[in-house]
C-alpha positions in Angstrom: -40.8 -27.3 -38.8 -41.1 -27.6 -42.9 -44.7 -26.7 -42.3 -43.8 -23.3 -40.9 -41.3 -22.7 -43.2 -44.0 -23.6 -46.0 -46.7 -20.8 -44.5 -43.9 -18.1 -43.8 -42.4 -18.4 -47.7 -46.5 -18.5 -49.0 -47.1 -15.5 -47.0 -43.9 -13.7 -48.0 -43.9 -14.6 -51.6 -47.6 -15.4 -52.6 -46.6 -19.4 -53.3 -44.1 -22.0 -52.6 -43.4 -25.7 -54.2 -41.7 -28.2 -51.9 -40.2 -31.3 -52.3 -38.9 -33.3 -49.3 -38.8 -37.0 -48.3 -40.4 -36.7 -44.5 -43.2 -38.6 -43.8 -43.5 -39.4 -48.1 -41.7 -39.6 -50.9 -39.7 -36.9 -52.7 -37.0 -34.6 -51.9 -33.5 -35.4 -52.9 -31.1 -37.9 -51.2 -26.9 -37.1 -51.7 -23.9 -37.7 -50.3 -21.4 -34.8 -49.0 -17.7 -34.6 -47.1 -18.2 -32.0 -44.5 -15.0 -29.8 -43.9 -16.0 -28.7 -40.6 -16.6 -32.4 -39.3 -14.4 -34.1 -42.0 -17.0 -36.5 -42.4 -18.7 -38.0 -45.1 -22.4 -37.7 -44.6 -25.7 -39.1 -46.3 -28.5 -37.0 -46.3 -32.2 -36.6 -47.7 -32.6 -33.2 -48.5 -35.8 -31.0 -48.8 -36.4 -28.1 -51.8 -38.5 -25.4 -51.0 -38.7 -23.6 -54.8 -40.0 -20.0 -55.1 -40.5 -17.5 -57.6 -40.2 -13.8 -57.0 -39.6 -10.8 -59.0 -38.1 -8.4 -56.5 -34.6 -9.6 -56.8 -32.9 -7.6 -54.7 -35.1 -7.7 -51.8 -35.3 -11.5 -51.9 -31.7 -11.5 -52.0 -31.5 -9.6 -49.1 -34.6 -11.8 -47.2 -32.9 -15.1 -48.0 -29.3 -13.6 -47.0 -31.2 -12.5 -43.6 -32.8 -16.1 -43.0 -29.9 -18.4 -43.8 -28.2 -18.7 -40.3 -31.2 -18.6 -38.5 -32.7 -21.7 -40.7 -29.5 -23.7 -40.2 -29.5 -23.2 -36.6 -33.5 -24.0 -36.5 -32.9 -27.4 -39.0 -29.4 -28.2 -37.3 -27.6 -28.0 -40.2 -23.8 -26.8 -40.9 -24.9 -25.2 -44.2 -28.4 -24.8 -46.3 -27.5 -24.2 -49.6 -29.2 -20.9 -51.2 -29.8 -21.0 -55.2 -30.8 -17.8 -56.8 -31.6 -18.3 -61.0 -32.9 -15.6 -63.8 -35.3 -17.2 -65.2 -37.8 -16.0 -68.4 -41.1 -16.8 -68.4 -42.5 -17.8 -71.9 
């Protein structure tokens, strides 16, 4: 569930911010041609946002994690965003 996800990336990171649509508003809705299915799909979509400073073992956590969140959310692919940010 979201909520696990939530209390695994707090306890692994410190915090997490999350946006998704379930049961309320927020999240992100799209639109997306699968090539596995060759489908076009609508989806609502949930972002999880969080900030670390030990790039390369977060890199390495999230890399680790991918395939077994899409099998646990059923989904052909959960997209993965790594940015350098500064902080002012």
């Amino acid at each position: 569930s979201f909520e696990e996800l939530e209390n695994t990336l707090f306890e692994k990171f410190g915090g997490v911010s999350i946006s998704y649509p379930y049961g309320g508003a927020g999240g992100m809705t799209g639109v997306y041609y699968s090539s596995i299915s060759q489908l076009v799909y609508r989806d609502k979509s949930a972002v999880f946002m969080i900030l670390s400073k030990d790039e390369p073992t977060s890199v390495g956590y999230f890399n680790n994690k991918q395939t077994e969140w899409e099998k646990t959310f059923r989904q052909e692919k959960i997209l993965i965003m790594l940015h350098s940010v500064q902080v002012l």
